[in-house]
C-alpha positions as CSV (number, residue, x, y, z in Angstrom):
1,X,32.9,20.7,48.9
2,X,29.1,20.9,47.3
3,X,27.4,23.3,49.1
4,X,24.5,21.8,50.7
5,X,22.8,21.5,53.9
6,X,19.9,19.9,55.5
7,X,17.2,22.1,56.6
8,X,14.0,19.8,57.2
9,X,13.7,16.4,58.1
10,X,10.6,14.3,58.9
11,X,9.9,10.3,59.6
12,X,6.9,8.1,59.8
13,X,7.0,4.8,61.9
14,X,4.1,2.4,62.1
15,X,2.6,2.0,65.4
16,X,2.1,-1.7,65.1
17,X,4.9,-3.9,66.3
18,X,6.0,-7.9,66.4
19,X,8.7,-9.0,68.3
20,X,10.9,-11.6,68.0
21,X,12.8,-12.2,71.1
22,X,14.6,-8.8,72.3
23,X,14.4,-7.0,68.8
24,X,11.3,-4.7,67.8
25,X,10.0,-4.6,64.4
26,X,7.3,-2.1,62.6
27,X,5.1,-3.5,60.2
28,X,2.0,-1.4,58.5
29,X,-1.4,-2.7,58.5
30,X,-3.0,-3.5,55.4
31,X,-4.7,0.1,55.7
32,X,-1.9,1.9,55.6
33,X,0.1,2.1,51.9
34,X,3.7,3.1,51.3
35,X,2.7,6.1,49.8
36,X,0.8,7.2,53.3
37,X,4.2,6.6,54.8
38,X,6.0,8.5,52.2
39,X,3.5,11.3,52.0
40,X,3.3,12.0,56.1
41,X,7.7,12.0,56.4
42,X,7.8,14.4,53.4
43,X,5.0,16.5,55.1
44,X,6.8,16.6,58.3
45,X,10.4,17.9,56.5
46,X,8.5,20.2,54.9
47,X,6.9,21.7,58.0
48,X,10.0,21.7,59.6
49,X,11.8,24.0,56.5
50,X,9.2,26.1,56.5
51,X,8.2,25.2,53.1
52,X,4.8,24.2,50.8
53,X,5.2,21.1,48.2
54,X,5.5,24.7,45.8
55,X,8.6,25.2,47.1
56,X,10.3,22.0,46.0
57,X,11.7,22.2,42.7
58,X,13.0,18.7,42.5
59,X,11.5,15.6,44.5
60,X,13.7,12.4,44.4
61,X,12.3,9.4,45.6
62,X,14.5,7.1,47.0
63,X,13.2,3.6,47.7
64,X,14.7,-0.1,47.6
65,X,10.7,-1.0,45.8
66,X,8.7,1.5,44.2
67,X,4.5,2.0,44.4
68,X,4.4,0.7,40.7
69,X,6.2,0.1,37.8
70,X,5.0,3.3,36.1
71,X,5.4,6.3,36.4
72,X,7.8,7.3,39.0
73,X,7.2,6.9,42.8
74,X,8.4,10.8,43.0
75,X,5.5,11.6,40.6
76,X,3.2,10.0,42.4
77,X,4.1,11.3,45.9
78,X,4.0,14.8,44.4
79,X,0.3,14.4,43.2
80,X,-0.1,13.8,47.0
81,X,2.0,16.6,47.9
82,X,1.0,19.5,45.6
83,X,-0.9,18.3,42.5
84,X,-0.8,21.3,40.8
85,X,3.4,21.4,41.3
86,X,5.8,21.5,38.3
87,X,8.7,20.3,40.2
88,X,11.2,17.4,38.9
89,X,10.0,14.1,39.7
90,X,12.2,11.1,39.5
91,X,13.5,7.9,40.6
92,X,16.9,6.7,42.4
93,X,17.1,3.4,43.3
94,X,20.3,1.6,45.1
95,X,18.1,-0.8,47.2
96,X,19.1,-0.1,51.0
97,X,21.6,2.7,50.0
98,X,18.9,4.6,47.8
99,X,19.3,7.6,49.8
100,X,22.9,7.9,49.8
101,X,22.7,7.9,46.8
102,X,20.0,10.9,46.3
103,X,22.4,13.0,49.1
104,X,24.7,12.7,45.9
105,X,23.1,13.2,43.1
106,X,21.1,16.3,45.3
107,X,24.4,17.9,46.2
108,X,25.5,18.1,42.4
109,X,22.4,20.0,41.4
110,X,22.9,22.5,44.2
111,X,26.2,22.9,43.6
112,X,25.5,23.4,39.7
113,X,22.8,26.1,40.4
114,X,19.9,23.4,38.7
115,X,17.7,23.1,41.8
116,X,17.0,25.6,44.8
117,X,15.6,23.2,47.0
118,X,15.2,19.3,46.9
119,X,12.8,16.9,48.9
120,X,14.4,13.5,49.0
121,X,11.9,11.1,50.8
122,X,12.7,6.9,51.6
123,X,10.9,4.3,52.9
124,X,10.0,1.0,52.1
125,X,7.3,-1.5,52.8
126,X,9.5,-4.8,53.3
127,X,6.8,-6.6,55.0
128,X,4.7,-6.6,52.2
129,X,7.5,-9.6,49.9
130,X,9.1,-11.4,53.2
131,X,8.8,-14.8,53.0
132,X,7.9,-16.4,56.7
133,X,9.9,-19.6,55.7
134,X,12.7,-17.6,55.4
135,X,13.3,-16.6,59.3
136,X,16.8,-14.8,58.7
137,X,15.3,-12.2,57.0
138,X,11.4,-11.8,58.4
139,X,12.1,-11.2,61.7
140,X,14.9,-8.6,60.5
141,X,13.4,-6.1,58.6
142,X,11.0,-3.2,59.5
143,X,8.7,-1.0,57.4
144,X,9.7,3.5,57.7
145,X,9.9,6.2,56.0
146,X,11.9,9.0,56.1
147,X,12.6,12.8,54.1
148,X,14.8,15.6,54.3
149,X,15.0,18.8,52.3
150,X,18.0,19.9,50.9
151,X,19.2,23.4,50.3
152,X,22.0,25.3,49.5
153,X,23.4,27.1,53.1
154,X,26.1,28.6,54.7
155,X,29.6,28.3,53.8
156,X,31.3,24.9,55.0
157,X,28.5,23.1,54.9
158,X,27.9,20.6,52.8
159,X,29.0,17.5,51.2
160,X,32.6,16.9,51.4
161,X,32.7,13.4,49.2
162,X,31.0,10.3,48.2
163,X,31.8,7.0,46.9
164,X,29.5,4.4,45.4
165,X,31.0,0.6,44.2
166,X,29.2,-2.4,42.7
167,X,30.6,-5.9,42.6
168,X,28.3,-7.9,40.6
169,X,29.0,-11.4,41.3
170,X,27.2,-10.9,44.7
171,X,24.3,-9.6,42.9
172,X,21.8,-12.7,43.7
173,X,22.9,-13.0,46.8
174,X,19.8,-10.3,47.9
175,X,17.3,-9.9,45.8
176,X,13.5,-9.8,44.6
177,X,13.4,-11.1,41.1
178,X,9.1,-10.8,40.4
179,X,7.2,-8.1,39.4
180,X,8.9,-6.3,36.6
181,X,10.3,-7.3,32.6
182,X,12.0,-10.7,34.0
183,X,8.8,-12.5,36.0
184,X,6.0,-10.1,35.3
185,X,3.0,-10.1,37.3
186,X,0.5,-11.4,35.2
187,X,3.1,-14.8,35.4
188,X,2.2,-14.7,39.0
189,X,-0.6,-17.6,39.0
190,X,1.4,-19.7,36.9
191,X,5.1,-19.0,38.3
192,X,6.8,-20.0,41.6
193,X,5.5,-17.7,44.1
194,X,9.5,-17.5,45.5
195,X,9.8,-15.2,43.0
196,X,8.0,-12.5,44.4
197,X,9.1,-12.7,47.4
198,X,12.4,-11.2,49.2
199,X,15.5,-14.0,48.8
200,X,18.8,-13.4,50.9
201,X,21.6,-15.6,51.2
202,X,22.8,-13.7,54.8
203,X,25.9,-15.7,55.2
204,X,27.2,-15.1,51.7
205,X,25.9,-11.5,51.5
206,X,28.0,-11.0,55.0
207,X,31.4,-12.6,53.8
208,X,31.1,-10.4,50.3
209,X,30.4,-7.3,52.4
210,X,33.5,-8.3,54.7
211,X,35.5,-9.3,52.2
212,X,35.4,-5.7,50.2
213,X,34.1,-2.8,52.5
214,X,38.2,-2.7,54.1
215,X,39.4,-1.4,50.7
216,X,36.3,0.2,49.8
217,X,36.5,2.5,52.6
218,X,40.6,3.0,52.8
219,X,39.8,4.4,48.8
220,X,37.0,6.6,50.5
221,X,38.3,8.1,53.3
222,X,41.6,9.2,50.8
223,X,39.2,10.7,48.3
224,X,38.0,13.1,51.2
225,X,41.3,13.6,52.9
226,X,39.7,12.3,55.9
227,X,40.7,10.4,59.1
228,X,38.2,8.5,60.9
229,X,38.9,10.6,63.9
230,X,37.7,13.6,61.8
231,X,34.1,12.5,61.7
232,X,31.8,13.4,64.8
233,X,29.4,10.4,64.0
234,X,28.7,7.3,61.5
235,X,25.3,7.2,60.7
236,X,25.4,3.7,58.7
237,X,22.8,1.5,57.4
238,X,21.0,-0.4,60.1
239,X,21.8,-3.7,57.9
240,X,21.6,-6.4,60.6
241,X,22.7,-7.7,63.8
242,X,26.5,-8.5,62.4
243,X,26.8,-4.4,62.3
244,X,28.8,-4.1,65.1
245,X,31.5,-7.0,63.7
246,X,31.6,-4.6,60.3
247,X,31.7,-1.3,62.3
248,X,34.9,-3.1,63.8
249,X,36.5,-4.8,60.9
250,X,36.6,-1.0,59.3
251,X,38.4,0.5,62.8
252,X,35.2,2.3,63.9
253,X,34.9,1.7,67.8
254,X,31.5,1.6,69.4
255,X,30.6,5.0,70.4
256,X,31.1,6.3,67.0
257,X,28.3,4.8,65.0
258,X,24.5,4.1,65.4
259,X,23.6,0.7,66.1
260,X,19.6,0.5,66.1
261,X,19.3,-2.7,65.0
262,X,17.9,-4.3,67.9
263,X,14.9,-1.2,68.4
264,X,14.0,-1.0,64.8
265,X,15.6,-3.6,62.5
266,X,16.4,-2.8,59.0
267,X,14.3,-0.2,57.3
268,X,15.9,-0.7,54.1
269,X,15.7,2.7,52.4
270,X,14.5,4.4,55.3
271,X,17.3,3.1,57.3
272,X,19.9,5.5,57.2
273,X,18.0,8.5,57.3
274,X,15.9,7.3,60.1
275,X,18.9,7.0,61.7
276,X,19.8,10.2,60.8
277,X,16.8,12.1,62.0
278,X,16.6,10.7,64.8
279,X,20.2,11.7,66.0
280,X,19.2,15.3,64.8
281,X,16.2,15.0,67.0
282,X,18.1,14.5,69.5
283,X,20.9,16.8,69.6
284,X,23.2,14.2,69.3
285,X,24.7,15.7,66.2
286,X,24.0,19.7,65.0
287,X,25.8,22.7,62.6
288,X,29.2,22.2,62.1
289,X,29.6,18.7,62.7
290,X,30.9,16.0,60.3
291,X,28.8,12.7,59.9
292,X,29.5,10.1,57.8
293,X,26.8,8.1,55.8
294,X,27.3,4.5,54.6
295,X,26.1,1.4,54.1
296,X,25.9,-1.9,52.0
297,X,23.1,-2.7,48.9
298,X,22.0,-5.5,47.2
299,X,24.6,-5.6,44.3
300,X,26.6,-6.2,46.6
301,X,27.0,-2.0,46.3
302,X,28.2,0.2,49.0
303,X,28.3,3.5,49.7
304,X,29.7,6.1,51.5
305,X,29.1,10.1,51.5
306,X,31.0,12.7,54.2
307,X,28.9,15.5,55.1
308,X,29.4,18.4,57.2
309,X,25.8,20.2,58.6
């Protein structure tokens, strides 16, 4: 296990809605800039460990889409944070699983002694590249941000394992090809304006996802010696409204997992810890427990991670 627990936590949630049907979405107003977002759930995590920006010696920004190309989102988050602060800034992008992902590579440095405390903060501004014409995927997704701070804590606590896998050939099946080296944005007048905005082929991306997350979590759960019966809650990513039909295909009854879908849509990066926070919020998981965090990527990557608060 690699030592680690969570001990502030903080979100930021638009207070403009749409609707479509039953299912609420939040989308910022033009105002209000992802790094406003990022800044305020960072803040609030902070607050809640008892910490300054000083205190962080290692700030990973997890986001599906950063601010800019260069430099970093973390570096710029930090200049909001604490300007003067010579903590590690970087970078870790698995689109929708970004955070996951950070849990990881967070839990290594604390095990290894490199970091004392790390500020991981998510959230993306999906609004901003949906294409209208594309219904499937603008009235799904919802615009968050989330953060928690990571420390090293009491014995037992921690994360137990993680499991990241790409397959490749499903890698156009979600994407946003504009802005960087392959349709740069000076191209933008004369290209095809498709390119810059979100693409998702939903019925592929949901028979690749079905078609690989059985093994994908049968490897997982032997890596961490773990039954699903062992795990108090599955906080997965809020992907879409065909959650529950994955949940199931992977033996996980309803009861055990979040399904927010239908309240909040998917946050991309901010989706699983959203999620998260939320459930700590509200008692419904505390110290001692053992949550599982998952989801699916652009890729087509998933990801899983056990941890034990």
């Amino acid at each position: 296990m690699r030592n680690a627990t969570i001990t502030g936590w903080g979100t930021w949630l638009p207070s403009t809605t749409v609707t479509f049907g039953r299912q609420t979405r939040y989308r910022i107003t033009a105002d209000t800039s992802q790094l406003d977002m990022l800044a305020a759930a960072a803040s609030q995590a902070l607050d809640r460990a008892g910490l300054d920006a000083s205190d962080v010696d290692c700030l990973i920004a997890a986001c599906a889409v950063g601010v800019q190309p260069i430099p970093c989102t973390a570096a710029l988050l930090m200049e909001r944070l604490g300007p003067r602060s010579e903590a590690a800034c970087f970078d870790v992008n698995s689109t929708c699983t970004s955070f996951i992902t950070a849990v990881d590579i967070a839990s290594r440095y604390l095990a290894d002694g490199e970091y004392s405390r790390i500020l991981i903060v998510s959230g993306d501004v999906g609004s901003r590249s949906l294409d209208p014409a594309q219904r499937e995927s603008y009235e799904l997704f919802s615009d968050a941000a989330a953060a928690v701070v990571l420390e090293r804590g009491p014995e037992g606590a921690g994360v137990i394992a993680s499991l990241q896998q790409t397959w490749p050939e499903h890698a156009h099946d979600t994407e946003l090809r504009g802005g960087l080296s392959a349709f740069p944005s000076y191209d933008y007048a004369d290209g095809d304006p498709a390119d810059y905005r979100f693409s998702m082929d939903g019925r592929r991306a949901l028979r690749g996802m079905l078609s690989v997350l059985p093994g994908f979590f049968e490897r997982f759960f032997a890596k961490a010696g773990l039954a699903r019966t062992d795990l108090d809650l599955v906080v997965p990513h809020q992907a879409s409204g065909a959650l529950g039909l994955a949940m199931r295909k992977l033996g996980l009854p309803a009861g055990t997992y979040v399904d927010n879908v239908a309240e909040y849509g998917n946050m991309v990066s901010a989706s699983v810890p959203y999620t998260l926070a939320r459930c700590l919020d509200e008692g419904r998981i505390g110290a001692g427990d053992t949550v599982m965090l998952c989801g699916t990527a652009a890729g087509l990557t998933a990801n899983a991670l056990a941890l034990r608060l």
